[in-house]
BALOBA-1460 file (C-alpha; in Angstrom, 3 decimals):
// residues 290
<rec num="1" residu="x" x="57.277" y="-37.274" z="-58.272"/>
<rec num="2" residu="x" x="53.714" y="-36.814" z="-56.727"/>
<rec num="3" residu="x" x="53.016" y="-32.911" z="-57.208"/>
<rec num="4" residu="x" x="52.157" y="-32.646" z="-53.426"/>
<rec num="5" residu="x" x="55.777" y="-33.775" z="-52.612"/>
<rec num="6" residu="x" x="58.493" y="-31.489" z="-52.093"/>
<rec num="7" residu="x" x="61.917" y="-31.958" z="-53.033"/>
<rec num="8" residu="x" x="62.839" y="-33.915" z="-49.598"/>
<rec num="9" residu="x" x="60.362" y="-36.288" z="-50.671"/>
<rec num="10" residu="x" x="57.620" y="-36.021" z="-47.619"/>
<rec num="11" residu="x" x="54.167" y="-35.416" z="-48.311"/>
<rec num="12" residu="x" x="52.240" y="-32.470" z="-46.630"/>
<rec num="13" residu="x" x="50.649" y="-33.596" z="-43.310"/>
<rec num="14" residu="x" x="47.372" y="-34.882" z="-43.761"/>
<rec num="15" residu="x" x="47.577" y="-38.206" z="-41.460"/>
<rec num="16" residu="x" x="46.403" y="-38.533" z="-37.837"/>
<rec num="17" residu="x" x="49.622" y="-38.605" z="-36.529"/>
<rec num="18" residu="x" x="50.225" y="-35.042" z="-37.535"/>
<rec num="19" residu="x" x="50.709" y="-32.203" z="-35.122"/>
<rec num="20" residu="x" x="48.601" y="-29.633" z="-37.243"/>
<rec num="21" residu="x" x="44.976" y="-31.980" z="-37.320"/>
<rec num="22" residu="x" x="42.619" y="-29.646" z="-38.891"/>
<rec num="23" residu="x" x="40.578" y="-28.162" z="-36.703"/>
<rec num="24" residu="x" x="36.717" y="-29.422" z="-36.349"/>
<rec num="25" residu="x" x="33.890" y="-26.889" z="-37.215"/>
<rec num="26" residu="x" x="32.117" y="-27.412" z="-34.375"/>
<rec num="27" residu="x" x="31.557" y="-24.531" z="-32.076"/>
<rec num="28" residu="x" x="33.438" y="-24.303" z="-29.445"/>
<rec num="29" residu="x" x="31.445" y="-24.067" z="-25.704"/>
<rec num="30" residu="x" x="29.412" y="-27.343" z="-27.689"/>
<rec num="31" residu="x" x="31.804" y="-29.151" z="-29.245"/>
<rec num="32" residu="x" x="31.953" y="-32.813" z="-28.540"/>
<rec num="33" residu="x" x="35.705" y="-34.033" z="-26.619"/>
<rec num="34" residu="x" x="37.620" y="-36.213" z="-29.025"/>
<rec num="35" residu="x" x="38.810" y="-38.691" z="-26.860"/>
<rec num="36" residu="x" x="40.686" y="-41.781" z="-27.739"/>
<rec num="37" residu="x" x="38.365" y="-44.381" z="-28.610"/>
<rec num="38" residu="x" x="35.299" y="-42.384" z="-29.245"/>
<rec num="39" residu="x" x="33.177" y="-39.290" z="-28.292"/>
<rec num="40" residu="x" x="31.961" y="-38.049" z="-24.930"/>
<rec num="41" residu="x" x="29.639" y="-35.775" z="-24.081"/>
<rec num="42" residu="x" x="30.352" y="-31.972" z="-23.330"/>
<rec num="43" residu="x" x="31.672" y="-31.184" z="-19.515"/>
<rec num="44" residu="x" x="29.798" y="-29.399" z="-17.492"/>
<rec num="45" residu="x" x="31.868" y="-26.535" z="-17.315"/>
<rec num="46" residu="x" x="31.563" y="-26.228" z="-21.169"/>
<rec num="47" residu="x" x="27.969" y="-25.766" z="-20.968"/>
<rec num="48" residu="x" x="26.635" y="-22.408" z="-21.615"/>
<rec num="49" residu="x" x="25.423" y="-20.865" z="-18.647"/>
<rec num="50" residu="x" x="21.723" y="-20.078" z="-18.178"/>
<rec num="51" residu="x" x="20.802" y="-16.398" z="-16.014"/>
<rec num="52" residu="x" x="18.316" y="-17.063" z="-13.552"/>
<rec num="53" residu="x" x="14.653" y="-16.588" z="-13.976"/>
<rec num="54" residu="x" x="14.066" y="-12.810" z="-12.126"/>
<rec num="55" residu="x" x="10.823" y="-13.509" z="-9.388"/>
<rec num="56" residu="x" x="8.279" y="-11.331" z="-10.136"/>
<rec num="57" residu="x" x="7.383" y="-10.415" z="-6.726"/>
<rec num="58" residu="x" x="10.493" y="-8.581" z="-6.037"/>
<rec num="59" residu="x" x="11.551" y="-5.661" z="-7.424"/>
<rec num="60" residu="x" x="14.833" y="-3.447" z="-6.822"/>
<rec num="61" residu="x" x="15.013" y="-1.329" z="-3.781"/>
<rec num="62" residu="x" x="16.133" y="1.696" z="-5.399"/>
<rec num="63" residu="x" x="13.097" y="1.309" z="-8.156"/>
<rec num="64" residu="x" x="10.435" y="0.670" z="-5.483"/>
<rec num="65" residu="x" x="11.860" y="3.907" z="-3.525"/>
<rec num="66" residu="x" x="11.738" y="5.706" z="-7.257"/>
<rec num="67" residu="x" x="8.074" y="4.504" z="-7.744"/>
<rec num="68" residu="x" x="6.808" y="5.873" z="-4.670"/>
<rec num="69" residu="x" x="7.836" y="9.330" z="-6.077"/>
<rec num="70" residu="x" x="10.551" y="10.474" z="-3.455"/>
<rec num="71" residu="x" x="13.229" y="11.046" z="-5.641"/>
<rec num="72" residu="x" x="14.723" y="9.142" z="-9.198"/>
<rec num="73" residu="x" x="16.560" y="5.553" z="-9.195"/>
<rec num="74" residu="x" x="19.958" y="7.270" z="-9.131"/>
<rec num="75" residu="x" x="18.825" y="9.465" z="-6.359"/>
<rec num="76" residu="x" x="17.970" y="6.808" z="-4.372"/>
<rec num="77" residu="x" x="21.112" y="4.775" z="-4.790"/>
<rec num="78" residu="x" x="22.905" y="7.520" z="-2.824"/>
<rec num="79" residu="x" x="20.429" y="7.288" z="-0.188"/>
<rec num="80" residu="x" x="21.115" y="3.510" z="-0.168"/>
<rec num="81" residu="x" x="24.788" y="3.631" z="0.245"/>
<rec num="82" residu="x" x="24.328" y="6.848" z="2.847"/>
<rec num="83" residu="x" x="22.738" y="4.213" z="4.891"/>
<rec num="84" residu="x" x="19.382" y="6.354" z="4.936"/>
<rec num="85" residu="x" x="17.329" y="3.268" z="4.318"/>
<rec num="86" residu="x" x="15.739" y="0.630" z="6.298"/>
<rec num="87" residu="x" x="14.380" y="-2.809" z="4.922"/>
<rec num="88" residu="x" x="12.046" y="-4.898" z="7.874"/>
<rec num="89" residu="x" x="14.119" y="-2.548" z="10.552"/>
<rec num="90" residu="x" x="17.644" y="-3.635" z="9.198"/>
<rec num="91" residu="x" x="20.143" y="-0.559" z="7.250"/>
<rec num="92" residu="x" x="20.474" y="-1.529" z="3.568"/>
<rec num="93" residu="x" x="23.484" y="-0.377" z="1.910"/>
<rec num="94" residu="x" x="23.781" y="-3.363" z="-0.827"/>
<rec num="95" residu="x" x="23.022" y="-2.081" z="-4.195"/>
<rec num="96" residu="x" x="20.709" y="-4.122" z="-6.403"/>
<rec num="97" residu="x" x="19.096" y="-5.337" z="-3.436"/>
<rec num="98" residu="x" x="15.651" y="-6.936" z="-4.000"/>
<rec num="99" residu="x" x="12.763" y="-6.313" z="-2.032"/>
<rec num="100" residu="x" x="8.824" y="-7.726" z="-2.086"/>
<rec num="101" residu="x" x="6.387" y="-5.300" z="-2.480"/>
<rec num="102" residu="x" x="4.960" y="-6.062" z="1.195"/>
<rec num="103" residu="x" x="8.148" y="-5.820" z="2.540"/>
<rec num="104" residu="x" x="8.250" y="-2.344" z="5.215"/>
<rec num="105" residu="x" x="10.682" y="0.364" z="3.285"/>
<rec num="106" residu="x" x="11.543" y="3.140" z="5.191"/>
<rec num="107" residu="x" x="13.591" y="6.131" z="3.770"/>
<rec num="108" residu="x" x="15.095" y="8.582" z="6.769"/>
<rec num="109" residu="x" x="12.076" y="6.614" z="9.197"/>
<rec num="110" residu="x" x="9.621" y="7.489" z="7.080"/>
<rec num="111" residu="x" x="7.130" y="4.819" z="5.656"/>
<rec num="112" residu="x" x="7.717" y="4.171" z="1.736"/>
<rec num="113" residu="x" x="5.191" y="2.839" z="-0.958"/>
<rec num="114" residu="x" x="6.111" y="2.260" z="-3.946"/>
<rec num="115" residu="x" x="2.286" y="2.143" z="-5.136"/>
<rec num="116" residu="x" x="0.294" y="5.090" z="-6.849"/>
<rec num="117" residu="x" x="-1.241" y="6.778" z="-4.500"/>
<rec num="118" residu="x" x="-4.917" y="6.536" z="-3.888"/>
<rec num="119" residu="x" x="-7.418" y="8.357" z="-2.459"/>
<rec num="120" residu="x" x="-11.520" y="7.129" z="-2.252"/>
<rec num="121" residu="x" x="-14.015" y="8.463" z="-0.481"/>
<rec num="122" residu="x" x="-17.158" y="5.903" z="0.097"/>
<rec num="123" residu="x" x="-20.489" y="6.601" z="1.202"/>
<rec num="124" residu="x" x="-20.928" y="3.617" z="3.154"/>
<rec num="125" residu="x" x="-24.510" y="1.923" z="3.681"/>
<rec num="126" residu="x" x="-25.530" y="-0.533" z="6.752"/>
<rec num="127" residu="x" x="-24.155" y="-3.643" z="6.594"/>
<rec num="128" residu="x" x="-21.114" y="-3.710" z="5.879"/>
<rec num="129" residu="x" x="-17.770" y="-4.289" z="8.391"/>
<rec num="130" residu="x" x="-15.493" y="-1.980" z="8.696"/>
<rec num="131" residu="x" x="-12.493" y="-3.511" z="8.151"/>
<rec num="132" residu="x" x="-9.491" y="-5.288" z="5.998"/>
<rec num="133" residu="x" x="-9.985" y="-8.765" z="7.086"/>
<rec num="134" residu="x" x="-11.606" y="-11.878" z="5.312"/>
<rec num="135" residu="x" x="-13.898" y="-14.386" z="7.010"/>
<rec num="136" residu="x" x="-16.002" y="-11.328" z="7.796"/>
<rec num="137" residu="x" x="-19.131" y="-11.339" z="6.063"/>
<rec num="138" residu="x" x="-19.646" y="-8.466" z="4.036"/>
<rec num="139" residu="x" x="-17.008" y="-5.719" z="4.227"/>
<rec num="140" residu="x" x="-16.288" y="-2.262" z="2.862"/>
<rec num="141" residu="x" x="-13.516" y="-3.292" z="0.995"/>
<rec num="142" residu="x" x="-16.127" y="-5.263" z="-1.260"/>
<rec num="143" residu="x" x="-17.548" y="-2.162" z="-1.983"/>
<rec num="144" residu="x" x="-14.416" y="-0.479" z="-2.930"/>
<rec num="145" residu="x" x="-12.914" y="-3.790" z="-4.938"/>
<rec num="146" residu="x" x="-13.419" y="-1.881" z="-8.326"/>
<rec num="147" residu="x" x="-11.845" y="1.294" z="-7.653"/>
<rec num="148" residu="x" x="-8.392" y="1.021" z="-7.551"/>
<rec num="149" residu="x" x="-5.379" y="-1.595" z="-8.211"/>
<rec num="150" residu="x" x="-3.187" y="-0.109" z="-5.066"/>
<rec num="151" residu="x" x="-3.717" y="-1.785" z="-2.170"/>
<rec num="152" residu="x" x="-6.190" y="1.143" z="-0.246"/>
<rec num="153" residu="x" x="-7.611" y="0.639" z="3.906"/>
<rec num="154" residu="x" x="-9.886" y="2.753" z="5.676"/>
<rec num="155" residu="x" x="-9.241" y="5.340" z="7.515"/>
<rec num="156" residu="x" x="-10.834" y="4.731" z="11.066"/>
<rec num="157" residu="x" x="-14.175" y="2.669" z="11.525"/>
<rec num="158" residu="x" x="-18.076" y="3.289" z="10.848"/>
<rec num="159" residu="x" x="-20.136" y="0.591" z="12.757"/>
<rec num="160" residu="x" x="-21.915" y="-2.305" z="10.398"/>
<rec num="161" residu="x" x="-24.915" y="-0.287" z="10.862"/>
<rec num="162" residu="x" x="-23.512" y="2.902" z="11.031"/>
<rec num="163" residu="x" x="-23.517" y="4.704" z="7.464"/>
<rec num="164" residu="x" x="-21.929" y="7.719" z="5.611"/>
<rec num="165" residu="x" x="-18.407" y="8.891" z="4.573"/>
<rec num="166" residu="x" x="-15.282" y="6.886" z="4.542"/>
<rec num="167" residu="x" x="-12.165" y="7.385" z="3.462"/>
<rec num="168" residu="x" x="-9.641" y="5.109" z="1.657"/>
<rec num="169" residu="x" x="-6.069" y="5.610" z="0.790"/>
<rec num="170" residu="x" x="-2.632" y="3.680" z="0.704"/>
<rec num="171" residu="x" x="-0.950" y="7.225" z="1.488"/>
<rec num="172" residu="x" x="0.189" y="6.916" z="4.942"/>
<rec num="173" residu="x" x="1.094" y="10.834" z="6.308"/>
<rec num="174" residu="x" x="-2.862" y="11.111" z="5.772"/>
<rec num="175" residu="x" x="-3.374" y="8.449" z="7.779"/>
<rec num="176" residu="x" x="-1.458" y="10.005" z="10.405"/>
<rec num="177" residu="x" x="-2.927" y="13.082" z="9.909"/>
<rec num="178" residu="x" x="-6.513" y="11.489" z="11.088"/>
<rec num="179" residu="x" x="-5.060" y="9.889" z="13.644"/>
<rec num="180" residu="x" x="-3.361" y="12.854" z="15.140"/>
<rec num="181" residu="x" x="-6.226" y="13.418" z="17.935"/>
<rec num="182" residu="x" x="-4.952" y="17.384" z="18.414"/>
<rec num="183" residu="x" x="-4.615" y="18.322" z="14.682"/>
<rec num="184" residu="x" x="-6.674" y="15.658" z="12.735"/>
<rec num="185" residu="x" x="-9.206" y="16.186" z="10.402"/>
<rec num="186" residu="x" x="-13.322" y="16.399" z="12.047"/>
<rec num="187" residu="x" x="-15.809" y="14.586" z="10.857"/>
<rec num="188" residu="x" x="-19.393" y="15.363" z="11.330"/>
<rec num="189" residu="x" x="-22.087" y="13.172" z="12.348"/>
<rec num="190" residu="x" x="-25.557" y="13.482" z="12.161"/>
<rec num="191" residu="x" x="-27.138" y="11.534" z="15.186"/>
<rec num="192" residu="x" x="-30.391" y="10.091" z="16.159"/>
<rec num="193" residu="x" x="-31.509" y="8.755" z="19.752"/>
<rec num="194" residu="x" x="-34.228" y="6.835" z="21.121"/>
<rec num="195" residu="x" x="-35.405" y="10.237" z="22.800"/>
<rec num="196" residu="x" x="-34.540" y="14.067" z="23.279"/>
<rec num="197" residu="x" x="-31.334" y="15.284" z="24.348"/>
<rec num="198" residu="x" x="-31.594" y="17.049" z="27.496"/>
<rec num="199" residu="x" x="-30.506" y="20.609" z="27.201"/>
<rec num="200" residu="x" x="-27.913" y="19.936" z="30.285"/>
<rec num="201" residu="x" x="-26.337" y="16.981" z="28.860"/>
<rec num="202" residu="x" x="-25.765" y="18.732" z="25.233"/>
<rec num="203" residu="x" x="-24.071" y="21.566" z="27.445"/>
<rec num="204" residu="x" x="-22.319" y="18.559" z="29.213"/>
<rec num="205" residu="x" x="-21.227" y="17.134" z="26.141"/>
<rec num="206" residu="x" x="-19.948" y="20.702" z="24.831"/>
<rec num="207" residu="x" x="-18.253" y="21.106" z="28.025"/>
<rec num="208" residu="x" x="-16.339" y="17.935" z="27.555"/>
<rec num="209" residu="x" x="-16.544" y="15.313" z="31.180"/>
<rec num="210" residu="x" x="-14.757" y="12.487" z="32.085"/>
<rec num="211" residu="x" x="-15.788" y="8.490" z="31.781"/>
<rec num="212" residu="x" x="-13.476" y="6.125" z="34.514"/>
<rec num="213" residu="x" x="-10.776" y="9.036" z="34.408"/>
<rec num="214" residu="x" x="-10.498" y="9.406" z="30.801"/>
<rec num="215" residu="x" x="-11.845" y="12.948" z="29.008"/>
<rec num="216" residu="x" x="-14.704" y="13.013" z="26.094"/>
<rec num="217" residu="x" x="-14.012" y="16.102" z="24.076"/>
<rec num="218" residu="x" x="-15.995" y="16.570" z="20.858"/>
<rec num="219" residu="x" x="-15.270" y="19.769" z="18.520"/>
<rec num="220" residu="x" x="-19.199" y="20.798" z="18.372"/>
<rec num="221" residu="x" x="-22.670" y="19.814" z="19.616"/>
<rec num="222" residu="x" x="-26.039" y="21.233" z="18.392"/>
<rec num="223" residu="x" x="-29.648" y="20.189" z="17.675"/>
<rec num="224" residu="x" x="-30.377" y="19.502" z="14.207"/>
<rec num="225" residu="x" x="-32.493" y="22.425" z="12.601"/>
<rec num="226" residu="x" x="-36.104" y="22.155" z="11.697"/>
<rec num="227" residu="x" x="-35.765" y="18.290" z="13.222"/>
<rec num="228" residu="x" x="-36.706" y="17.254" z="16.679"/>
<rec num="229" residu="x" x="-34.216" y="17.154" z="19.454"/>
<rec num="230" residu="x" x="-33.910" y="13.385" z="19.376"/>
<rec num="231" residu="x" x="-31.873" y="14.410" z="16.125"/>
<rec num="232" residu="x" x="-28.318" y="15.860" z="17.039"/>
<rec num="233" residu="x" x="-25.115" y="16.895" z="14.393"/>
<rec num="234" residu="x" x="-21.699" y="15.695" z="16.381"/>
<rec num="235" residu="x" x="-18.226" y="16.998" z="15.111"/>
<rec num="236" residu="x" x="-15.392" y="14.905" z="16.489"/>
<rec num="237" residu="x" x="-11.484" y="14.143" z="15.310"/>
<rec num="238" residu="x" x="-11.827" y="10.866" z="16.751"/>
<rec num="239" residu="x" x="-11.191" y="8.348" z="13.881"/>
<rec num="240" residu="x" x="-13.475" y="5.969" z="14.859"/>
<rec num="241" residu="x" x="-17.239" y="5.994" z="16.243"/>
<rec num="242" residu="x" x="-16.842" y="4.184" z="19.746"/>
<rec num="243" residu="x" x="-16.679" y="7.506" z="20.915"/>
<rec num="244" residu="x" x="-20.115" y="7.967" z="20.271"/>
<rec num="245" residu="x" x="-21.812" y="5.260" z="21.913"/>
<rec num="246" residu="x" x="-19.659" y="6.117" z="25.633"/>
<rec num="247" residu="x" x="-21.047" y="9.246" z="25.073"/>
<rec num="248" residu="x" x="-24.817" y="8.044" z="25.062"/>
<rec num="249" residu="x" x="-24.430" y="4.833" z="27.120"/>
<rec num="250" residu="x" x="-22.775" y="6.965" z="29.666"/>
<rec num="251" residu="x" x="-25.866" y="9.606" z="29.859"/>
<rec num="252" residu="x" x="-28.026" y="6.806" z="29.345"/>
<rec num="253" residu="x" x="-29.296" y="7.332" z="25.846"/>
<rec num="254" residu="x" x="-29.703" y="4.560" z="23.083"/>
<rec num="255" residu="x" x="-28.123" y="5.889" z="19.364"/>
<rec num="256" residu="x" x="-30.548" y="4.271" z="17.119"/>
<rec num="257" residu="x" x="-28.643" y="5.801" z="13.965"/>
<rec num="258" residu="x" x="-24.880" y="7.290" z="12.902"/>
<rec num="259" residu="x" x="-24.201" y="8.681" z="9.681"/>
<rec num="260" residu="x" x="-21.439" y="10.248" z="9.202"/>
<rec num="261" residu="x" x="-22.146" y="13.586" z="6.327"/>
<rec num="262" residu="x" x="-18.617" y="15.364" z="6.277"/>
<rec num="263" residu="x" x="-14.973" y="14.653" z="6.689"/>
<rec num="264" residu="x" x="-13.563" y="17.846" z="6.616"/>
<rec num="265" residu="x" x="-14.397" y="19.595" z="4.028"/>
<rec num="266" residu="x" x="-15.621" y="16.624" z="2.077"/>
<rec num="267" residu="x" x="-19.355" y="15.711" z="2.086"/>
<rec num="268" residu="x" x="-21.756" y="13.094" z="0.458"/>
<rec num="269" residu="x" x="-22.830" y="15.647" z="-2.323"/>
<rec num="270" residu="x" x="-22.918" y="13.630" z="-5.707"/>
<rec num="271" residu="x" x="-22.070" y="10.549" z="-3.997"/>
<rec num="272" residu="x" x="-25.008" y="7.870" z="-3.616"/>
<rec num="273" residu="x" x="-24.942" y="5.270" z="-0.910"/>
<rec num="274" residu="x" x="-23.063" y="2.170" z="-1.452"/>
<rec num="275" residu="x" x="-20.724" y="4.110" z="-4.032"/>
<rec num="276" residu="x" x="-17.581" y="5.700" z="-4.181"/>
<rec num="277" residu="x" x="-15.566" y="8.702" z="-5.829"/>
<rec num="278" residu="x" x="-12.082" y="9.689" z="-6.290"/>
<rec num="279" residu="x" x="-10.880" y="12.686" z="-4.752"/>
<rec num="280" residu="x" x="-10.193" y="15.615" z="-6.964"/>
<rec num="281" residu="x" x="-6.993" y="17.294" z="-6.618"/>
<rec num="282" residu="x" x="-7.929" y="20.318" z="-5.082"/>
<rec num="283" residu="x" x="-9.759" y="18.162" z="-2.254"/>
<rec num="284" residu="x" x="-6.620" y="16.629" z="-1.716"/>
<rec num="285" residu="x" x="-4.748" y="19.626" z="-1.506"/>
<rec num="286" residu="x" x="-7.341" y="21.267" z="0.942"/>
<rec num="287" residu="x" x="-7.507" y="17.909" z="3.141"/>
<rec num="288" residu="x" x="-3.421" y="18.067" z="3.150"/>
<rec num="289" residu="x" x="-3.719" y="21.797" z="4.352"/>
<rec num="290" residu="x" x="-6.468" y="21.010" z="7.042"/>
């Protein structure tokens, strides 16, 4: 008797025809499909399946609220799902929703940015544009290019040939707070015309009078010291400098120069023209508490 018989005289099962076929090696979500008559390749549904590649412009709502400081990723989740924030003007409630970082996030209507904040304050020379745009010849953005990665703008407007302090941030409540004509932040200019400045119209100007129904206020007026009265210092809240020129075209004066030497209690001390600084904390505290 063959030693691998038993005593009814049948072999162990080895053949093809047996129901316990050992099993192949292969492993499993690749192995090929024995078929009869060959091999065929592995189903689709056997396939492993591949995550999809995350886009690198979009980030997680609850991590760009986290990043912009407000409160911590969990936090924020709860002030997802509470309905308490806005993506492009629609309620977000989803969690793991994804957001681009130009996208407009607002937490309880409040602006969001999920960017460090910065804060530069340029010395601007003539020249340059005012403004954010390309196609512009030379801008002041060119001149601030180096000195920060978050995406900064200008707060109000100098002329191209108007010169002196600017200031640049991406925060956006001190962008309101210059903009706020009753409790902004003055800036003082140091102004030269093509002639003297009557006594009556600086007292005019002081006085505050009205162009095609619409008021001109101004903080301060006064002759420059030790200069000639062509030479004038103007403090105004007024974010931008068109102010200025109705002033002059309207009492019939020509502004040959604007420089602006102080925004609040910030001046051009240390601060050459054409560059920039970053604000110290305890300037930014005191502009915050102007």
């Amino acid at each position: 008797m063959n030693r691998h018989q038993g005593s009814s005289g049948k072999g162990k099962a080895s053949g093809r025809g047996s129901n316990n076929t050992r099993k192949t090696s292969y492993a499993r979500g690749n192995a090929p499909i024995k078929k009869q008559g060959g091999y065929t390749k592995p189903s689709e549904a056997s396939k492993p399946i591949m995550p999809k590649k995350s886009n690198p412009n979009e980030i997680r709502l609850n991590k760009y609220i986290a990043n912009s400081g407000i409160c911590s990723r969990r936090e924020a989740d709860v002030h997802i799902a509470t309905g308490l924030v806005t993506v492009n003007g629609k309620v977000i409630t989803e969690m793991g929703y994804k957001v681009k970082l130009n996208d407009e996030v607002r937490y309880d209507g409040a602006r969001v940015n999920p960017e460090k904040k910065a804060y530069v304050l340029l010395n601007k020379p003539k020249g340059f544009a005012t403004t954010t745009s390309e196609g512009k010849g030379r801008t002041v953005m060119d001149l601030v290019a180096n000195a920060t990665t978050s995406r900064i703008r200008p707060i109000g407007r100098l002329g191209r040939n108007s010169k002196g302090l600017l200031l640049f941030t991406n925060d956006d409540q001190i962008h309101d707070k210059f903009t706020n004509s009753k409790n902004g932040v003055a800036r003082l200019f140091h102004i030269e015309l093509d002639k003297n400045l009557k006594l009556e119209d600086l007292k005019k100007i002081r006085e505050g009078f009205k162009v095609e129904g619409k008021l001109i206020a101004v903080e301060e007026i006064s002759y420059i010291d030790g200069a000639s009265k062509r030479e004038i210092g103007l403090k105004i809240k007024n974010t931008g400098n068109t102010i200025i020129r109705t002033i002059f075209d309207y009492l019939k004066y020509e502004v040959v120069s604007i420089d602006c030497v102080a925004i609040g209690h910030l001046t051009k001390k240390d601060i050459p023209r054409g560059s920039w600084k970053h604000l110290t904390e305890q300037e930014l505290n005191t502009l915050k508490m102007l």
